[in-house]
Biopython code that builds the backbone (N, CA, C, O; Angstrom):
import numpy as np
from Bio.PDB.StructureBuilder import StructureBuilder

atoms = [
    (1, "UNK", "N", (0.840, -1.180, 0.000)),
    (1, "UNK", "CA", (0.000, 0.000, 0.000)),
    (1, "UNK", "C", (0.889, 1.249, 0.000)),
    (1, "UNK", "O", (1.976, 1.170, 0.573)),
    (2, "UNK", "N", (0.472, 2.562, -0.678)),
    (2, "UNK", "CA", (1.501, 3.644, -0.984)),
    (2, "UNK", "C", (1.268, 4.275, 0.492)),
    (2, "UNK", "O", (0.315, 4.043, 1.236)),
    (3, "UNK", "N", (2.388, 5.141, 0.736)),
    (3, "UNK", "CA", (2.963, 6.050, 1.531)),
    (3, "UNK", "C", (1.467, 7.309, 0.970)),
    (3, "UNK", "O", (0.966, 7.600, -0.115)),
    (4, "UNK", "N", (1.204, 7.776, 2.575)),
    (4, "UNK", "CA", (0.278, 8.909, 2.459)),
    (4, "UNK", "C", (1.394, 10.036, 3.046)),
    (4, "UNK", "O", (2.335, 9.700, 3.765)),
    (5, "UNK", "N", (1.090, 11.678, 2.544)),
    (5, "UNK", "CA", (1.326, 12.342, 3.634)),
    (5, "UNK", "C", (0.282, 12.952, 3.833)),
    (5, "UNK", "O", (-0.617, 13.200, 3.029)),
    (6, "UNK", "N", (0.430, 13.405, 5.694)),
    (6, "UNK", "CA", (-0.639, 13.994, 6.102)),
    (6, "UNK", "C", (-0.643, 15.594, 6.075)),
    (6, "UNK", "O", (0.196, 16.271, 5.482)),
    (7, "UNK", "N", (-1.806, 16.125, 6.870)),
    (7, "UNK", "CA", (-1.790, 17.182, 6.975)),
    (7, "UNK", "C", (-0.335, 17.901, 7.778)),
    (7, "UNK", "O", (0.010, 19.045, 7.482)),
    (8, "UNK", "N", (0.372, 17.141, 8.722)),
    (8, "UNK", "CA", (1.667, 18.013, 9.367)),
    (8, "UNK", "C", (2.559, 18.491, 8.245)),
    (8, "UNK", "O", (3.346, 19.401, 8.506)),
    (9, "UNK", "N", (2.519, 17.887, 6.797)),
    (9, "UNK", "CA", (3.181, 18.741, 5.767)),
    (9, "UNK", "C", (3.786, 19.999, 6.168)),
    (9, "UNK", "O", (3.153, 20.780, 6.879)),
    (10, "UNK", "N", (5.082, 20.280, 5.725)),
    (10, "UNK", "CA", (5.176, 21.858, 5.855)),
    (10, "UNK", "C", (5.790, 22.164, 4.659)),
    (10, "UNK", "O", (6.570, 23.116, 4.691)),
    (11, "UNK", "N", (5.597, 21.477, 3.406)),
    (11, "UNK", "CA", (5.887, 21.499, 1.725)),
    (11, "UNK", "C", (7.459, 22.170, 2.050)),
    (11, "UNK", "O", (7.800, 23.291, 1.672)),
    (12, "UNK", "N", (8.388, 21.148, 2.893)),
    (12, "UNK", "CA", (9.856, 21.630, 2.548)),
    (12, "UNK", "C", (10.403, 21.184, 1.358)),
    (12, "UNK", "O", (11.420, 21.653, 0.848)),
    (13, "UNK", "N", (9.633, 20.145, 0.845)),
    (13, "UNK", "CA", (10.090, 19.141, -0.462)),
    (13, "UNK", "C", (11.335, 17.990, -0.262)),
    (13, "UNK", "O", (11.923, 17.485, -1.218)),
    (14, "UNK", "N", (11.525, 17.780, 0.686)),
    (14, "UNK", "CA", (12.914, 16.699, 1.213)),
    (14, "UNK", "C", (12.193, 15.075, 0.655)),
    (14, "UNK", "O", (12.720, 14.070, 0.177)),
    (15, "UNK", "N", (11.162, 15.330, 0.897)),
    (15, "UNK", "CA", (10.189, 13.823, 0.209)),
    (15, "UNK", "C", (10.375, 13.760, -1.434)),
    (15, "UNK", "O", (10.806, 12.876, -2.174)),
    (16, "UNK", "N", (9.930, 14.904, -1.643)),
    (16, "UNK", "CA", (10.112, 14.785, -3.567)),
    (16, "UNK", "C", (11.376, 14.501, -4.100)),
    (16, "UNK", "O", (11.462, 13.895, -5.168)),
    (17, "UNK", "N", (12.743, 15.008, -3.245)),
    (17, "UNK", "CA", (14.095, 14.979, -3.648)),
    (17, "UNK", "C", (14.457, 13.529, -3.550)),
    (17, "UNK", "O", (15.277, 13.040, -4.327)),
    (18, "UNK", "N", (13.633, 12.554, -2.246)),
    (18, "UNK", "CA", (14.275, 11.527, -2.066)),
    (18, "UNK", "C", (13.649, 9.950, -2.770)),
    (18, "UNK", "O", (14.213, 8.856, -2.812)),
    (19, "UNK", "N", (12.097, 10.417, -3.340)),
    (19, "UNK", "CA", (11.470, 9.442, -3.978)),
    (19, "UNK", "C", (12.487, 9.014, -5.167)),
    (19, "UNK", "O", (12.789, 9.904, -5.962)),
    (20, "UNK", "N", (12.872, 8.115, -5.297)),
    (20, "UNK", "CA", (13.301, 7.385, -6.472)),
    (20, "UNK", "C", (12.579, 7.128, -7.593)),
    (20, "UNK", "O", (13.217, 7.286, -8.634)),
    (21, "UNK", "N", (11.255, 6.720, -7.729)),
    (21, "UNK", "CA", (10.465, 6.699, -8.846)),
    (21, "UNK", "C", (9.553, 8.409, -8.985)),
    (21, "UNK", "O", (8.382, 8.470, -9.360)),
    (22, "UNK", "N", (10.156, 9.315, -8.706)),
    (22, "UNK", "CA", (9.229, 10.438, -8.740)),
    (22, "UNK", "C", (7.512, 10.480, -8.670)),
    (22, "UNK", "O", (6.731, 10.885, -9.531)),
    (23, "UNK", "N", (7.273, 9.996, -7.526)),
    (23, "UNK", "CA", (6.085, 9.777, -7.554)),
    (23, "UNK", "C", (5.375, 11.070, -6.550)),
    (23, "UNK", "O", (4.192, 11.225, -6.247)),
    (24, "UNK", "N", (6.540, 11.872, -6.191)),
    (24, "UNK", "CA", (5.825, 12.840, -5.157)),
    (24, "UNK", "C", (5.794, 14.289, -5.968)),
    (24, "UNK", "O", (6.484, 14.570, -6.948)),
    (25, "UNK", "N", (4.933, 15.034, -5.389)),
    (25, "UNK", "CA", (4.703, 16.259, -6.235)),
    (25, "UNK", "C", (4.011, 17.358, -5.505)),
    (25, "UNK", "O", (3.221, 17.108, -4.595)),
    (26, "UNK", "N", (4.288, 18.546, -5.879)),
    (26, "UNK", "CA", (3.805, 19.901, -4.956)),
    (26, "UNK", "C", (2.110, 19.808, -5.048)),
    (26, "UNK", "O", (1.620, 19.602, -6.158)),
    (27, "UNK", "N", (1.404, 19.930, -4.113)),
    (27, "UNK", "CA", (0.456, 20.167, -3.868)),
    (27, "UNK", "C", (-0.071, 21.497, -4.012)),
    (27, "UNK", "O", (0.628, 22.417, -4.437)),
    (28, "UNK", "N", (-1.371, 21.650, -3.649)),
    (28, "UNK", "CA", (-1.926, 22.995, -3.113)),
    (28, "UNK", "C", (-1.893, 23.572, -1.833)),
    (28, "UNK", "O", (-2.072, 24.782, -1.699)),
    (29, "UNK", "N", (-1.739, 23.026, -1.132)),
    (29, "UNK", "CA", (-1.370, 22.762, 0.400)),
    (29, "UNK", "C", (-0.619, 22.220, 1.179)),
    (29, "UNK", "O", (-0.466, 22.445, 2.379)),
    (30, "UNK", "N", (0.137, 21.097, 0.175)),
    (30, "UNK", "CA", (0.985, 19.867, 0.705)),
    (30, "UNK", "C", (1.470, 19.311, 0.144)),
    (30, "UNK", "O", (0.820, 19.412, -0.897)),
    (31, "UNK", "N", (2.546, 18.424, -0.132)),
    (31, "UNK", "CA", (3.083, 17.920, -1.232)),
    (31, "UNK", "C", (2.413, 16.068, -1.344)),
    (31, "UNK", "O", (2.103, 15.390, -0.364)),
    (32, "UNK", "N", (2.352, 15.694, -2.565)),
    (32, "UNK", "CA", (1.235, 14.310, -2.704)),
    (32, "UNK", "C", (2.061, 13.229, -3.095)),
    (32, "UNK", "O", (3.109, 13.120, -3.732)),
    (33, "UNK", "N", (1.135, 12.328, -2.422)),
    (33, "UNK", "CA", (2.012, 11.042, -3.706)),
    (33, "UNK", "C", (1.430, 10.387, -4.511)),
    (33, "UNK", "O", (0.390, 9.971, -4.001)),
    (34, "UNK", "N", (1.545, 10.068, -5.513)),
    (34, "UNK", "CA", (0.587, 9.244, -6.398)),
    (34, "UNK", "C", (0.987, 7.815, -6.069)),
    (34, "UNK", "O", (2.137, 7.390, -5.967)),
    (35, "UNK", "N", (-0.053, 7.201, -5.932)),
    (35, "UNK", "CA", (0.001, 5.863, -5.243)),
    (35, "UNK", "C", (0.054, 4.884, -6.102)),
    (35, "UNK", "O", (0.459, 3.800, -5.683)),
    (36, "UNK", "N", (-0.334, 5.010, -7.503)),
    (36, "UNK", "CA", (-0.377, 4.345, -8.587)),
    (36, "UNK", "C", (1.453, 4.375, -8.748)),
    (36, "UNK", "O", (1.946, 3.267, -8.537)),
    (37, "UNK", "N", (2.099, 5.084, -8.963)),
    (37, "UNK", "CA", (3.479, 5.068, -8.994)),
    (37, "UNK", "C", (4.973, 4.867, -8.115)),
    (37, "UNK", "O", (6.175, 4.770, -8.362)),
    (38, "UNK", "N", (4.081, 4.873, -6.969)),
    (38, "UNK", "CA", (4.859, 4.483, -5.468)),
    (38, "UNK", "C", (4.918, 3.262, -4.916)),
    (38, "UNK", "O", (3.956, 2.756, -4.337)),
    (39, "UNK", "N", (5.808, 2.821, -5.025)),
    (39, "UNK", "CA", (7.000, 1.473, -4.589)),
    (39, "UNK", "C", (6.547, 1.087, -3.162)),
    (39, "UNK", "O", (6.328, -0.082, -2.843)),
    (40, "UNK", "N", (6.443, 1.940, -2.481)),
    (40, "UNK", "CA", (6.447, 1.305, -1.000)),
    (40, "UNK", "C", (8.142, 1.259, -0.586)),
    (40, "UNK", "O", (8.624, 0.407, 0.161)),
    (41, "UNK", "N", (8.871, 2.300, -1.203)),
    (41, "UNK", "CA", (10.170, 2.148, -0.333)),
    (41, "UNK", "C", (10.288, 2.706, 0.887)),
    (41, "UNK", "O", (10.893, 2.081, 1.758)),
    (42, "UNK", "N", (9.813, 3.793, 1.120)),
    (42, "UNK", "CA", (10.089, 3.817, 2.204)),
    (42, "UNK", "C", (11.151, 5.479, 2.703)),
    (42, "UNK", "O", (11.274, 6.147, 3.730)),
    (43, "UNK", "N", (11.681, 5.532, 1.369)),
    (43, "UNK", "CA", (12.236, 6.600, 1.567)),
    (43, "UNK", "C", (12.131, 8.300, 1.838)),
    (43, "UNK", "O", (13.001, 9.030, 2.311)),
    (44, "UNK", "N", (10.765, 8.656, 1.372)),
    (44, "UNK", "CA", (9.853, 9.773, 1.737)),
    (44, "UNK", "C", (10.313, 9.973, 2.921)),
    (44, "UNK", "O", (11.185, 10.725, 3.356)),
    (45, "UNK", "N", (9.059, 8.583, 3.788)),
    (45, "UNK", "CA", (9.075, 8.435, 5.134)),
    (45, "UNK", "C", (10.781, 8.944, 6.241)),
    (45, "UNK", "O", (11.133, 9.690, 7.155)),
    (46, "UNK", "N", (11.136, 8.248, 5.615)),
    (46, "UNK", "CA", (12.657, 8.641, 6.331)),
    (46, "UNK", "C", (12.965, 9.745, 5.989)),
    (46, "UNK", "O", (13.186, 10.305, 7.062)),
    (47, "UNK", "N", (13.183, 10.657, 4.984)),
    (47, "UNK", "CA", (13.721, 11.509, 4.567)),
    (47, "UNK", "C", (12.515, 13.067, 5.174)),
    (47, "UNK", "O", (12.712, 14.233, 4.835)),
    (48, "UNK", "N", (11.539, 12.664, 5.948)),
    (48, "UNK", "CA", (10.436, 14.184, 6.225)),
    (48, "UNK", "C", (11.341, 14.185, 7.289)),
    (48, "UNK", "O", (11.868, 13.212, 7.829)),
    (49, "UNK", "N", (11.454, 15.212, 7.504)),
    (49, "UNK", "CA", (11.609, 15.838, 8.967)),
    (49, "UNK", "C", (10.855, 16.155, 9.948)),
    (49, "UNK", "O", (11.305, 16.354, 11.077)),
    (50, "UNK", "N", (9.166, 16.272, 9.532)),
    (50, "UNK", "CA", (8.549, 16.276, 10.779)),
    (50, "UNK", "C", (7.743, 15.086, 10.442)),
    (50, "UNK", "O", (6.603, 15.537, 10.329)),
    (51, "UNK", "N", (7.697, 13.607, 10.184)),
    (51, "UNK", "CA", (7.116, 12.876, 10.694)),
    (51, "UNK", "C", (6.192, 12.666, 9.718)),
    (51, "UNK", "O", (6.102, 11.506, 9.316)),
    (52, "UNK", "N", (5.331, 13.662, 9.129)),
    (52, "UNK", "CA", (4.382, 13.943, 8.577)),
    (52, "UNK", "C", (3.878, 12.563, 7.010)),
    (52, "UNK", "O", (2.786, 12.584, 6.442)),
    (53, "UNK", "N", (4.826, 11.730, 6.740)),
    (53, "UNK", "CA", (4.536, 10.510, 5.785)),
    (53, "UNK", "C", (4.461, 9.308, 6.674)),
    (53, "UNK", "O", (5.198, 9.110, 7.641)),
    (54, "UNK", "N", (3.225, 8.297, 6.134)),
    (54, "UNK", "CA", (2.584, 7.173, 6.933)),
    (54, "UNK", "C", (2.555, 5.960, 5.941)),
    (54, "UNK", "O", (2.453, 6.303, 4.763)),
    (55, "UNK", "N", (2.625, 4.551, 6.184)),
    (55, "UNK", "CA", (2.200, 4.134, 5.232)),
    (55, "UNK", "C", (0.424, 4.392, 5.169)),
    (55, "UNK", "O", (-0.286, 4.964, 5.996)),
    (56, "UNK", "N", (0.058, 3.759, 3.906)),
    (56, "UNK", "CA", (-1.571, 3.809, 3.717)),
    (56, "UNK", "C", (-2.469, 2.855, 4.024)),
    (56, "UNK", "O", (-3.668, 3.047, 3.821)),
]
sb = StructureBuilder()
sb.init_structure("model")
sb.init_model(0)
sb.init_chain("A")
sb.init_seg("    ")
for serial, (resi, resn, name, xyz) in enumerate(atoms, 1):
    if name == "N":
        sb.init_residue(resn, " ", resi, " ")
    sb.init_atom(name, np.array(xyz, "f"), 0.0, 1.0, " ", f" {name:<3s}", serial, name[0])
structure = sb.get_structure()
């Protein structure tokens, strides 16, 4: 199941830099992931600084 992020977003973009399949992208509010294109690595998650990516 893909990686969500939540609302604690603070769109620093450290998630988009670290996705390997570019599956993350600027939001209107938050930055997203498309779940259709996301691996389940794992690396988002590690790479937020506040916590804010979950799996789904």
């Amino acid at each position: 199941m893909a990686y969500e992020i939540t609302e604690d977003c603070t769109s620093c973009g450290a998630c988009e830099d670290s996705c390997p399949v570019e599956a993350i992208s600027e939001g209107s509010d938050k930055y997203v992931i498309d779940a259709d294109t996301c691996t389940d690595c794992g690396a988002c998650a590690d790479a937020c600084p506040v916590g804010a990516i979950v799996e789904g």
